[in-house]
C-alpha positions as CSV (number, residue, x, y, z in Angstrom):
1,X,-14.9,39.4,25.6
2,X,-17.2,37.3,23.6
3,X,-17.2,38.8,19.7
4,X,-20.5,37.8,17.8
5,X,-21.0,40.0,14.8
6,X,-17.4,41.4,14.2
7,X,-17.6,40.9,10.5
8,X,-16.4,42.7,7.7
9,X,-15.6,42.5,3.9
10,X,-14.1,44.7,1.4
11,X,-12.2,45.0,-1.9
12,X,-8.7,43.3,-2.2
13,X,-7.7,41.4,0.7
14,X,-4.1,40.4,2.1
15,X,-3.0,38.0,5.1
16,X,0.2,37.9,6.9
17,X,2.0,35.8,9.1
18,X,5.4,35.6,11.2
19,X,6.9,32.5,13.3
20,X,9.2,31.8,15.3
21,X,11.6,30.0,13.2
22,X,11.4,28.7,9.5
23,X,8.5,26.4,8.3
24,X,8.0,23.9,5.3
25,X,4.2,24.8,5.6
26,X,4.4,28.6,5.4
27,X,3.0,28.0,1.8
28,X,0.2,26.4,2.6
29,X,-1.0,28.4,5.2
30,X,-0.4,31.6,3.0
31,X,-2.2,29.6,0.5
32,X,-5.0,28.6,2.5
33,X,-5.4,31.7,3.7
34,X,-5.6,33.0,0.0
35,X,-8.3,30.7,-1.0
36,X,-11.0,32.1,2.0
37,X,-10.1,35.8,0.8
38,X,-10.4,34.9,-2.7
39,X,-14.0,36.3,-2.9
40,X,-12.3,40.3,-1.8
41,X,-10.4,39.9,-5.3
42,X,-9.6,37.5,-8.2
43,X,-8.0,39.7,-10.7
44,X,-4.2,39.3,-9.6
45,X,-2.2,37.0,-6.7
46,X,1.0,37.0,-5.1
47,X,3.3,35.7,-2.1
48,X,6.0,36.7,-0.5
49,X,8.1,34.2,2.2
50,X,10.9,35.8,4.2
51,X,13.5,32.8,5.5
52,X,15.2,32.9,9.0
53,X,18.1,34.3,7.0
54,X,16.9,37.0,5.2
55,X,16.0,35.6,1.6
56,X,13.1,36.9,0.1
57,X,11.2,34.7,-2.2
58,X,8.2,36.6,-4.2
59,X,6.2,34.9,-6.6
60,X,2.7,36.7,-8.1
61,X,1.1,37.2,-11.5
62,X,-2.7,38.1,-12.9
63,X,-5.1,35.4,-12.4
64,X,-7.3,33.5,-9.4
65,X,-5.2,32.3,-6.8
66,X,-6.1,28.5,-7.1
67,X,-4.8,29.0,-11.0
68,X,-1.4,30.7,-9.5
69,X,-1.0,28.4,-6.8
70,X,-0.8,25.1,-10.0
71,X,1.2,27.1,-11.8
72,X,3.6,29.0,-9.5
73,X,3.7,26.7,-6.8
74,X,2.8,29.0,-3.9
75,X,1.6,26.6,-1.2
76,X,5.3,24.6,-1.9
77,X,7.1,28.0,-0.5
78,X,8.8,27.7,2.6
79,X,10.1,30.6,5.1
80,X,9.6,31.9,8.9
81,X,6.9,34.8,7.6
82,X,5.0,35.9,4.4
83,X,2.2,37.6,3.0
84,X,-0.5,36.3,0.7
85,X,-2.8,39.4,-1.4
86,X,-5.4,39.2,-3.9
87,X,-5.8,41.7,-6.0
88,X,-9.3,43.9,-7.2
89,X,-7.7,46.3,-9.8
90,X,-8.4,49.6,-9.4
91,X,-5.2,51.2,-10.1
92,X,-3.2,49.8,-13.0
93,X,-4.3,46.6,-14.9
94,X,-4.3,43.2,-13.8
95,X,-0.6,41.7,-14.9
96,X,2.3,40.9,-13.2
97,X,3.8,44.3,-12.5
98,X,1.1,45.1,-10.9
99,X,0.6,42.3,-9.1
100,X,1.2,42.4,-4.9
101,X,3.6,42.1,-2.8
102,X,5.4,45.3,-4.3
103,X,9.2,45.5,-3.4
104,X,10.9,48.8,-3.0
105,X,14.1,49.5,-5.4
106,X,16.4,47.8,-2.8
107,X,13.9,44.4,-2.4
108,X,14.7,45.0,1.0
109,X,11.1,45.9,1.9
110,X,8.6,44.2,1.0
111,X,4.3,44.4,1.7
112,X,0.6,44.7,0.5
113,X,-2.0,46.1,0.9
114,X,-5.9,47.0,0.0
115,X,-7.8,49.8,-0.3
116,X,-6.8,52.7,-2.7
117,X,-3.9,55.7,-2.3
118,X,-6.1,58.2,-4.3
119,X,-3.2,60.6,-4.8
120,X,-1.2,57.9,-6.9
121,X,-0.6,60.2,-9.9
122,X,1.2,62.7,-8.1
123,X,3.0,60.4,-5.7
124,X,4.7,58.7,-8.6
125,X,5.5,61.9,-10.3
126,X,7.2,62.9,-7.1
127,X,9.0,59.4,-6.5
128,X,9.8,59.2,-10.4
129,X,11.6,62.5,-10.1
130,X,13.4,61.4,-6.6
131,X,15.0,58.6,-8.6
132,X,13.2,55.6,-7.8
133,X,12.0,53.1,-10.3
134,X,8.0,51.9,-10.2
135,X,7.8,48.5,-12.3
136,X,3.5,49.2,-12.5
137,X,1.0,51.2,-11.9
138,X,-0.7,49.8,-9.1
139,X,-1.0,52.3,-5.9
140,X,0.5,49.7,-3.5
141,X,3.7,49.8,-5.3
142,X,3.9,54.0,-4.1
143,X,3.8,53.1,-0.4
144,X,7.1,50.5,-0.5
145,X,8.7,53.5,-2.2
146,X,7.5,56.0,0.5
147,X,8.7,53.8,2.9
148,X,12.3,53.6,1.6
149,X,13.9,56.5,2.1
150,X,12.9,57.1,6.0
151,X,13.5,53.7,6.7
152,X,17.1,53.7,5.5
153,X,17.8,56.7,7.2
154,X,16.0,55.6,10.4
155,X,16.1,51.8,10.4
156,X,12.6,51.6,11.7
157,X,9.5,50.6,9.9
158,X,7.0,52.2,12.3
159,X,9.0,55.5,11.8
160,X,9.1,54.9,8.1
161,X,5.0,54.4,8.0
162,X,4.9,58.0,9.9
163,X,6.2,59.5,7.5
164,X,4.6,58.0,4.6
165,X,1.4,58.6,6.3
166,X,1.6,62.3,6.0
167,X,2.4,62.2,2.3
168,X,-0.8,59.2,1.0
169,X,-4.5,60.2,0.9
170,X,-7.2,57.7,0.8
171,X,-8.8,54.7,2.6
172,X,-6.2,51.7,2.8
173,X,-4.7,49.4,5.1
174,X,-1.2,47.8,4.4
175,X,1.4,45.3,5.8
176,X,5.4,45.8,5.1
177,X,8.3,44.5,6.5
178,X,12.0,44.2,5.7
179,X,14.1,41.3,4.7
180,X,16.9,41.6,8.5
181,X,13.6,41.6,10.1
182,X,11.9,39.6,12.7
183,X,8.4,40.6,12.7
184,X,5.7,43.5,10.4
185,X,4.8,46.7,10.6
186,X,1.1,47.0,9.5
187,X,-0.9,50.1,9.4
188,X,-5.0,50.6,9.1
189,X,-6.8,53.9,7.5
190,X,-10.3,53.7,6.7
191,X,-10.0,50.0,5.8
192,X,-10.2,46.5,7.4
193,X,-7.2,45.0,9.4
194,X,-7.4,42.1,12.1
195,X,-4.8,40.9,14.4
196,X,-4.6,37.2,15.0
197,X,-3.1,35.9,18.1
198,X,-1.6,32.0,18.4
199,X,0.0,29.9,19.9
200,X,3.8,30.3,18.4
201,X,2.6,33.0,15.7
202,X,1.4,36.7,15.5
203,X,-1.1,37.7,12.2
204,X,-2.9,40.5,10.4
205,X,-5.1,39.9,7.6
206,X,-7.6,42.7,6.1
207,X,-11.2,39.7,6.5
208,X,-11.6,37.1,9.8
209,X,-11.9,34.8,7.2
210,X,-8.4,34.5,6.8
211,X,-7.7,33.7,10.8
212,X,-10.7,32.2,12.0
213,X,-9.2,28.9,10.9
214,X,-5.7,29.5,13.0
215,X,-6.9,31.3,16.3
216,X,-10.2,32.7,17.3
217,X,-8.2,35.6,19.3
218,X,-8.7,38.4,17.4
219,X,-7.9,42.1,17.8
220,X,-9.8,44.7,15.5
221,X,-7.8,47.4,14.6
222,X,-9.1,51.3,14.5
223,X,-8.5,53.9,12.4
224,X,-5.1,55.3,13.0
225,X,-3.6,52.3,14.4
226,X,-0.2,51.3,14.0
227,X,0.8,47.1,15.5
228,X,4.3,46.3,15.1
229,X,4.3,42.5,15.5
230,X,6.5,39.2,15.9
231,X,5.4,35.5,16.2
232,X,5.6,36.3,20.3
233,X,4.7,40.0,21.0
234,X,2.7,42.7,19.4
235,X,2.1,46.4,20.2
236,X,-0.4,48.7,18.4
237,X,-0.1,52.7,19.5
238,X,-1.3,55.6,17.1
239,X,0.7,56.3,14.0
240,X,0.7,60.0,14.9
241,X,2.1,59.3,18.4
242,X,4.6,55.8,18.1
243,X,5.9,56.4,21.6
244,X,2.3,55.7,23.5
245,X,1.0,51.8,23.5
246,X,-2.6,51.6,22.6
247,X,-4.4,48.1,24.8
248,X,-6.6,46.8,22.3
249,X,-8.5,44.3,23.5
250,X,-8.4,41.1,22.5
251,X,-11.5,39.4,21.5
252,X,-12.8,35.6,21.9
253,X,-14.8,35.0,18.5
254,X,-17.4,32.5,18.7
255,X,-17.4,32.6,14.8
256,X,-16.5,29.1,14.3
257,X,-14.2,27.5,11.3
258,X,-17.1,25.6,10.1
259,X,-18.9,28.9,9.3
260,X,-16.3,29.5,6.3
261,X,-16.6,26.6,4.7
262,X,-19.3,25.4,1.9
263,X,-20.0,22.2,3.9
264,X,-21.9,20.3,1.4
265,X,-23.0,22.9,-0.7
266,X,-21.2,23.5,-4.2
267,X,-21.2,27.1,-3.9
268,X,-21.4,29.4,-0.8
269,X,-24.1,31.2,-2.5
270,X,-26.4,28.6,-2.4
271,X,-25.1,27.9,1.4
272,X,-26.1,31.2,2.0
273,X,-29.6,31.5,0.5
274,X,-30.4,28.2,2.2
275,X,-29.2,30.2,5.6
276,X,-31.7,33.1,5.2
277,X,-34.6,30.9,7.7
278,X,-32.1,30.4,10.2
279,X,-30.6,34.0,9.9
280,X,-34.0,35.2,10.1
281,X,-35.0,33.6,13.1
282,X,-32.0,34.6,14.6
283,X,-32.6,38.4,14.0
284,X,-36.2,38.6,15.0
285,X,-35.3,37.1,18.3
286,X,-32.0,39.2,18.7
287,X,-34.2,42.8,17.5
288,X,-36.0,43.3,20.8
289,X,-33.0,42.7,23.1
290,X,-30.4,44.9,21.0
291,X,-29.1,47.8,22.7
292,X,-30.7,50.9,20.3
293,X,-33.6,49.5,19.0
294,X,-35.9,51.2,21.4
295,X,-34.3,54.5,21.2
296,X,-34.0,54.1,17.6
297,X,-37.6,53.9,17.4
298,X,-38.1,56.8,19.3
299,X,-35.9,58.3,16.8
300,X,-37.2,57.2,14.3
301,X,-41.1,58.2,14.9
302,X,-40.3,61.6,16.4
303,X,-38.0,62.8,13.2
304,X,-38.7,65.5,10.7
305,X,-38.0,64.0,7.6
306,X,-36.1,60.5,7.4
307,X,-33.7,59.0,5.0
308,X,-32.9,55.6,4.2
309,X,-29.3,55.7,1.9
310,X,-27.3,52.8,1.0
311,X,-26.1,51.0,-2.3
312,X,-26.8,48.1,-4.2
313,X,-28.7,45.8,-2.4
314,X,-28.3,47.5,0.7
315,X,-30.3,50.4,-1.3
316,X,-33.3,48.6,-2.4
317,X,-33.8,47.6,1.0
318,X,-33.8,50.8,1.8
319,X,-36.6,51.7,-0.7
320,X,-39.0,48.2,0.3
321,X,-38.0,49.9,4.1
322,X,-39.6,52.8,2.6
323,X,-42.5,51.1,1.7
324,X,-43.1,49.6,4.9
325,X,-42.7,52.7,6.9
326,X,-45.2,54.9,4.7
327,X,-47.6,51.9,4.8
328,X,-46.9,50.5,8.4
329,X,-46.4,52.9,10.3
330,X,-47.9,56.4,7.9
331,X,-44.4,58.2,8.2
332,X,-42.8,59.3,4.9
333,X,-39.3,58.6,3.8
334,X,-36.6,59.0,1.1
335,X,-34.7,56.6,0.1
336,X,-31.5,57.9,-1.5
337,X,-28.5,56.1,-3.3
338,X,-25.0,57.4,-1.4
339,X,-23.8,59.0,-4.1
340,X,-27.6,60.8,-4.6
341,X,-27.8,61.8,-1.8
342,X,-24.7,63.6,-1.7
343,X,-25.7,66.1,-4.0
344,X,-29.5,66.5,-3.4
345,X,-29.4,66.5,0.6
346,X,-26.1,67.2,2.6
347,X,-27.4,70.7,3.3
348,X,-31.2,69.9,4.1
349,X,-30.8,68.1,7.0
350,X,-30.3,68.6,10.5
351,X,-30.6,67.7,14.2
352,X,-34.5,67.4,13.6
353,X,-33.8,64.7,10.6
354,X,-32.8,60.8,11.0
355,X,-30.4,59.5,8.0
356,X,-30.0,55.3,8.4
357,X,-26.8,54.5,6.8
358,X,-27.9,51.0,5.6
359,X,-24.3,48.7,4.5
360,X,-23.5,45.4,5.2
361,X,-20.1,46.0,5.4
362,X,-20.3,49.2,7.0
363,X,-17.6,49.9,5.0
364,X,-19.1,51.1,1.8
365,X,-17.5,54.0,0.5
366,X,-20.3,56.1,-1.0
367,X,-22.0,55.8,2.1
368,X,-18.8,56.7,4.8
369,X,-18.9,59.4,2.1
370,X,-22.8,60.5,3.4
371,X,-21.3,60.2,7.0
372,X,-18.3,62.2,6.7
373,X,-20.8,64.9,5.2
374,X,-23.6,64.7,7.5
375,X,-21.8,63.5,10.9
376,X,-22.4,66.1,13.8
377,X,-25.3,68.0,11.7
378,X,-28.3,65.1,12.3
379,X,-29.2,62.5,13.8
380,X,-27.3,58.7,12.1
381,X,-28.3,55.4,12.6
382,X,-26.5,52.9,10.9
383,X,-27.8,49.5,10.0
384,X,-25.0,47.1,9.6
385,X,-23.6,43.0,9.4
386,X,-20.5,44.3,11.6
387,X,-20.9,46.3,14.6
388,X,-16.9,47.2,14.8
389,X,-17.0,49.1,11.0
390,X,-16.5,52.5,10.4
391,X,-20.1,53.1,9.8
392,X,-21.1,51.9,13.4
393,X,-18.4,53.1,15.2
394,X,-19.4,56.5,13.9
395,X,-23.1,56.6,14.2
396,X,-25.4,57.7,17.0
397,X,-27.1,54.2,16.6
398,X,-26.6,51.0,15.6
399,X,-29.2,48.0,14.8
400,X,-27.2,45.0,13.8
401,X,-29.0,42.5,11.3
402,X,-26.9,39.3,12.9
403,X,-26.5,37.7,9.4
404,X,-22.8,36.4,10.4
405,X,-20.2,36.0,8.0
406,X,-21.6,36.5,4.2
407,X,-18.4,34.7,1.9
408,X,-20.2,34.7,-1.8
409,X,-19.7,38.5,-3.5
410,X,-24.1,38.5,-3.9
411,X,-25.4,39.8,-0.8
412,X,-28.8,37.3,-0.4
413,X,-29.5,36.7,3.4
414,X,-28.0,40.3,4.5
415,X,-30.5,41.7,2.5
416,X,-33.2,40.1,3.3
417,X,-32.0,40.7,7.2
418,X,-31.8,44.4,6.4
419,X,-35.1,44.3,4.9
420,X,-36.6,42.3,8.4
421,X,-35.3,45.0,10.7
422,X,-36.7,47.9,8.5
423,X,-39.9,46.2,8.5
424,X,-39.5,45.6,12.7
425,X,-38.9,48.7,12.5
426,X,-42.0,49.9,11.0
427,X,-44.4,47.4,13.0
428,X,-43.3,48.8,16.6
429,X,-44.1,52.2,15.2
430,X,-47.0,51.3,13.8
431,X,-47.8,49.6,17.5
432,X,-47.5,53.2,19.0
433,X,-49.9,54.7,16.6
434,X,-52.7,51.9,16.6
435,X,-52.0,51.4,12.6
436,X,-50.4,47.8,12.7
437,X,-52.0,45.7,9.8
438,X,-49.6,42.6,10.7
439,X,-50.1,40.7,13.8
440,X,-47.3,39.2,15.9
441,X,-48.0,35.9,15.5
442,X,-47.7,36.7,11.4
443,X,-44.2,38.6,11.8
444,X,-42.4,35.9,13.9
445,X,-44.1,33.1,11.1
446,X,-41.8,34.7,8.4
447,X,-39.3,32.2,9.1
448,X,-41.2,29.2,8.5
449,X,-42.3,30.5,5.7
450,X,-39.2,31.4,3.8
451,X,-38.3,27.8,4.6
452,X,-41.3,26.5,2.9
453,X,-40.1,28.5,0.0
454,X,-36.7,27.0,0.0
455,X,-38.5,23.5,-0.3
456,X,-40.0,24.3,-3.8
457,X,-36.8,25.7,-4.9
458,X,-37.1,22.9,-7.5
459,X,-39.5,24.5,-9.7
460,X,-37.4,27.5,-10.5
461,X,-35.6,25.3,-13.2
462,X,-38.1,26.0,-15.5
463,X,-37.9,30.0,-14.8
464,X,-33.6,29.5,-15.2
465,X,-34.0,27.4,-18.3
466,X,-36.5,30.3,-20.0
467,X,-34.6,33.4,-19.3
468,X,-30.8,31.6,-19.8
469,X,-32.4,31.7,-23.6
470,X,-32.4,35.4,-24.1
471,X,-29.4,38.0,-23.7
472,X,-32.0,40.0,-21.8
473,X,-35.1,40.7,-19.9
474,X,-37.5,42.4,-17.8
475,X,-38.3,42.0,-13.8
476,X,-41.6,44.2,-13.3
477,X,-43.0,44.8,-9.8
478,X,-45.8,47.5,-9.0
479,X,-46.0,48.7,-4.9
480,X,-44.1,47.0,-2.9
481,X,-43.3,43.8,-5.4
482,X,-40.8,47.0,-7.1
483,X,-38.1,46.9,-4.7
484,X,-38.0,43.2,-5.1
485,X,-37.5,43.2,-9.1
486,X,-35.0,45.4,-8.9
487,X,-33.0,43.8,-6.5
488,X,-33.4,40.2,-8.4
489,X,-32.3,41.7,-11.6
490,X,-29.3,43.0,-9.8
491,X,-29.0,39.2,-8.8
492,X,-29.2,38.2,-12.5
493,X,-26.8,41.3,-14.0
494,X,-24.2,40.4,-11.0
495,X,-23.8,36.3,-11.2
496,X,-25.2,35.7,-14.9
497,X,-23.9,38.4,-17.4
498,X,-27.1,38.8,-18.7
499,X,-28.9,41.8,-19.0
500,X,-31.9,41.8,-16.9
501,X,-33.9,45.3,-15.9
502,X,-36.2,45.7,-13.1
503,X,-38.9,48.2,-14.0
504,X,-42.1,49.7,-11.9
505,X,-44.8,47.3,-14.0
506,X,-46.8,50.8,-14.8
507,X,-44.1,52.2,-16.5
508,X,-43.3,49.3,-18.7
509,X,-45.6,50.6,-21.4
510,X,-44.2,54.4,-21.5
511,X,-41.5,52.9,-23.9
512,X,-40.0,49.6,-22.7
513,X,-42.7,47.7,-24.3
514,X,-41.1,48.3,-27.5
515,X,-38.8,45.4,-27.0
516,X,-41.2,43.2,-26.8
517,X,-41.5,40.1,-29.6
518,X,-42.5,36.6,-29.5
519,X,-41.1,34.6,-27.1
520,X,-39.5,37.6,-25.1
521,X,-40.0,36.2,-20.9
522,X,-41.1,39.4,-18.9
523,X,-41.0,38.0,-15.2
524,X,-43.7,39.7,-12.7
525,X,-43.6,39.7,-9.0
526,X,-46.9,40.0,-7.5
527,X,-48.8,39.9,-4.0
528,X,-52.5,40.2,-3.6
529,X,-52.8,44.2,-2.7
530,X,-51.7,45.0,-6.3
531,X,-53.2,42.3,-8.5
532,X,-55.7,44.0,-11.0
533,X,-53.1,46.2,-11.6
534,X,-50.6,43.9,-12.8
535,X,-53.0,41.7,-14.7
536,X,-53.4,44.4,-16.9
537,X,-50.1,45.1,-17.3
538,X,-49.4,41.0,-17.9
539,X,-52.1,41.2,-20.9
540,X,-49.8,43.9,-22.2
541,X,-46.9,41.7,-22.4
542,X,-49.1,38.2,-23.4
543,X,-50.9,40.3,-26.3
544,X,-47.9,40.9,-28.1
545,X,-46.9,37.7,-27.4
546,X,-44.5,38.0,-25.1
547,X,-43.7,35.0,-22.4
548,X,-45.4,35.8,-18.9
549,X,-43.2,34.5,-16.0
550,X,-44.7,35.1,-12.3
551,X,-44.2,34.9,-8.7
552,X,-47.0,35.6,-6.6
553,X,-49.7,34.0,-3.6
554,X,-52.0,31.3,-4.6
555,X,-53.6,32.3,-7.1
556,X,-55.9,30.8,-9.9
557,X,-56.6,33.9,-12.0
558,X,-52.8,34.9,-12.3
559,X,-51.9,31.4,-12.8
560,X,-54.2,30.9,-15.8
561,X,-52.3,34.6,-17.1
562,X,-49.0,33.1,-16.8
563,X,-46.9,30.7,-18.8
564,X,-44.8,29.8,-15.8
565,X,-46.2,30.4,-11.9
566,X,-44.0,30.1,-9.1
567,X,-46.7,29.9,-6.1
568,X,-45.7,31.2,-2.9
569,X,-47.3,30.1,0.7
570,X,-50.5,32.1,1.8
571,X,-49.3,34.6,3.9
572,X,-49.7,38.3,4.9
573,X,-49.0,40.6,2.0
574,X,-46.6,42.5,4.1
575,X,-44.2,39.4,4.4
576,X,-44.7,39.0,0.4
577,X,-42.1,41.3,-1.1
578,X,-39.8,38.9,1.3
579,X,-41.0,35.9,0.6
580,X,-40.4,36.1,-3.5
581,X,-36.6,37.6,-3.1
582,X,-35.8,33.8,-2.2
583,X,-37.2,32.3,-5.8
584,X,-35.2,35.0,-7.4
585,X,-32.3,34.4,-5.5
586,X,-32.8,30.9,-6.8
587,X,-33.4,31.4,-11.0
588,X,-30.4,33.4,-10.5
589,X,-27.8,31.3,-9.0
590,X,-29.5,28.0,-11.3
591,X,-29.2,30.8,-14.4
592,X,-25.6,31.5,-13.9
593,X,-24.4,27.6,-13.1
594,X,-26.5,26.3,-15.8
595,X,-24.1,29.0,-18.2
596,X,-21.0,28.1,-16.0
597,X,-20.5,31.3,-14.3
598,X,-19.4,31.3,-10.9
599,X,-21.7,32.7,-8.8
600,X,-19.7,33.3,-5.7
601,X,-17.0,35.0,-7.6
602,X,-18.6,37.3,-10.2
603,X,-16.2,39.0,-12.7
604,X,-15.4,42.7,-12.4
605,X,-16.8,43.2,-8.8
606,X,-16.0,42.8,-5.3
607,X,-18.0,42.1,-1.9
608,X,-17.8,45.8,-1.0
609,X,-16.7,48.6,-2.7
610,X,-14.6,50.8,-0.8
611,X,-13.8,53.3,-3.6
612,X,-15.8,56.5,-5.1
């Protein structure tokens, strides 16, 4: 089987690897490794190398794995298998003890893992008690512990995991295996983990991005799954049942290694903004052949009431979605953070309703959080980067957006791909109902025009080299321009560090305005439906001498308003609100490496968050 869009990301990330005998290079390839899942986590590193004889050699501390790898000398370890895991703290801070690989009290077992064991506290109460001694306070030290004591009574890993399974309590996937050896034990629960297969070697690692570069033969573990495997010979069953072999089958990827590197690009943020025509393209041509979308549409028009729910970006493409559907095609809908949703709506909908689950991931956990509440009562329709995630596996319906793999931690072209199948969406409802305001021939120009965007992406310096001045400022969009601000000032606050709020334009004045003093920039996004009403608001700003920055359509009269005028192409004001996310996308990335921040590896945050 041919595997397209089997693509995932989440928080923390680990690779493992087992041979056949021992290998000088087993450092670098755990290294190497490291380095493409570096954007999952960059707060701690670690490796661990097994050698044919049993010697276990562990070497980790806080810090980015390129930092580690100078100063502990990982890609110079040597052994027959190891693990590589970078850390996003959640439990315990980032320092050596609680650093991955963990080693039980024996360091006789050894693993990783990511994800989080939400029932930490009372697991090392219970373990302190039993005698054992926890160096940190990270929750992947609690499972080598849980693993100890049933797999020195049993002398099998896959027996030991059983049992530990029944006493952890969260989303997390793990690897483990012990020092007489010859293979791992790794175990998946609500959390990525991919199975490798080579020639001479056997893998697991929790992102493709890890094995792409060894083997495109790729197994995609499920929920529940158990593989116990060596360099030659793997088998996955259930970890409730061990004794019965689950086929999983293995997949052909036509991902190819080029597709994780930068190529020429200095960042893979700017790669991927410079990808969003292409991706574009791609999906508009893929949307009419996808296996749902027609029923979805069905779905969609017939429903009660509608919800679009998601998070971060994947939220305000929700509420632009929103816009395009009450406009478009004259159906209302609410757009709902997960976590907002979960206390204003889980008992308001049923079979009548339609929630779409928007994540790129499908992995986010505020939204599996809306699924597990909602699943079996309504109708769910997930829209998703990866067709194998929890989220689409679990949904009625699925509508991929066919971004492929997204490496830098800001999601750019998966938004704007979400945002193009909402608005598909929309259109072929709108089609039914003889409202359609956008031809055809204007929809499938989008691509060419975003490109033409990309070609002026000179002229944002300007915009960069204004707002870098100030530890703050506002984004202000009216209609369907609001979305859009909102997601470029979570662009700014992500990869910048400086505070930038997107605000509804007409509500800058109920209080906001306050901050205003000479100099101050206050950047508008504008397309043509709305302009009188934003020229009113931009003399607000330019009469207290604030410093008007603006995106909108050719335009002479809001050009004249505006100290600085990024002019997009003449186009349909539908497409606008898509067209400007690209010169956003831009002052943000030229905003954060003109202050030396690096934008594919923001501080504090991960490319999907798979905690509450």
């Amino acid at each position: 089987m041919k595997g397209r869009w089997l693509l995932l990301s989440s928080m923390c990330g680990f690779f493992a690897i087992s041979f056949s005998s021992q290998r000088s290079d087993l450092g670098k390839i755990l290294y190497r490794a490291g380095t493409r899942l570096a954007y999952r986590g960059y707060d701690t590193a670690g490796v661990a190398t097994i050698s044919e004889d049993g010697i276990l050699d562990l070497r980790k501390d806080a810090g980015e794995v390129e930092d580690l790898n100078e100063r502990l000398g990982f890609s110079q370890m040597t052994g027959q298998r190891g693990i590589i895991q970078l850390r996003w703290a959640t439990f315990g801070f980032p320092n050596k003890a609680n650093s991955q690989p963990h080693h039980d009290c024996r360091r006789f077992l050894v693993g990783a893992h990511n994800g989080n064991i939400i029932n930490t506290r009372s697991l090392r109460k219970e373990l302190s008690e039993d005698g054992h001694t926890l160096i940190g306070e990270n929750d992947g030290e609690v499972i080598l512990h849980l693993l100890e004591e049933p797999f020195y009574r049993t002398r099998n890993l896959a027996y030991a995991a059983q049992e530990a399974a029944a006493r952890m309590k969260g989303a997390y996937a793990y690897v483990t295996t012990s020092l007489d050896g010859d293979g791992f034990v790794s175990v998946k629960n609500g959390s990525s983990l991919f199975v490798g297969i080579g020639d001479g070697f056997r893998c697991v690692s929790s992102d493709l991005v890890a094995i792409l570069e060894l083997t495109r033969n790729v197994i995609q573990l499920q929920d529940g799954d158990l593989v116990h495997f060596t360099c030659d010979s793997h088998r996955v069953c259930n970890i409730r049942d061990l004794e019965v072999e689950i086929n999983r089958e293995v997949q052909e990827l036509s991902i190819t290694p080029e597709k994780i590197t930068k190529g020429n690009y200095p960042h893979f943020m700017l790669k991927e903004i410079h990808e969003i025509p292409s991706k574009a393209q791609e999906l508009i041509r893929y949307l009419p052949k996808a296996e749902h979308t027609c029923t979805v549409i069905e779905k969609l028009a017939s429903a009660r009431r509608i919800f679009f729910v998601g998070a971060g970006s994947s939220h305000f493409a929700g509420l632009l979605g929103s816009f395009y559907f009450g406009r478009l095609a004259k159906i209302p809908v609410t757009p709902a953070f997960g976590s907002e949703f979960l206390e204003k709506y889980p008992g308001c909908v049923d079979e009548r309703d339609v929630v779409l689950l928007i994540s790129q991931s499908g992995e986010t956990k505020d939204i599996k959080n809306v699924l597990d509440a909602i699943q079996n009562r309504t109708q769910v329709i997930s829209l998703v980067n990866n067709i194998g995630s929890t989220l689409a596996m679990r949904s009625n319906y699925v509508i991929p957006i066919a971004s492929d793999l997204e490496i830098a931690v800001p999601a750019t072209k998966t938004y704007v791909n979400q945002v193009i199948a909402l608005l598909y969406l929309a259109l072929k409802i709108a089609q039914t109902k003889g409202t359609n305001g956008l031809s055809a021939r204007e929809f499938l120009s989008l691509p060419d025009l975003l490109h033409s965007v990309l070609q002026d992406e000179s002229k944002v310096a300007p915009f960069a080299e204004e707002l870098a001045r100030w530890p703050d400022a506002y984004y202000l969009g009216y209609g369907m321009s609001y979305p859009v601000v909102l997601e470029g000032a979570l662009k700014m606050k992500e990869i910048t560090y400086l505070h930038v709020e997107g605000m509804y334009s007409g509500e800058f004045k109920h209080g906001s305005i306050s901050r205003l003093e000479e100099g101050y920039p206050v950047l508008f996004v504008v397309s043509e439906p709305e302009k009188y009403y934003v020229l009113s608001h931009v003399n607000e700003v330019r009469t207290r001498k604030g410093k008007v920055l603006t995106i909108g359509p050719p335009d002479e009269e809001l050009k004249a308003e505006s100290d600085l005028y990024f002019k997009l192409p003449e186009a349909h004001p539908v497409l606008m609100p898509i067209l400007s996310t690209v010169p956003l996308y831009m002052i943000a990335y030229r905003t954060a490496v003109d202050r030396g921040c690096n934008p594919d590896r923001p501080r504090n945050i991960s490319k999907t968050i798979t905690v509450d």
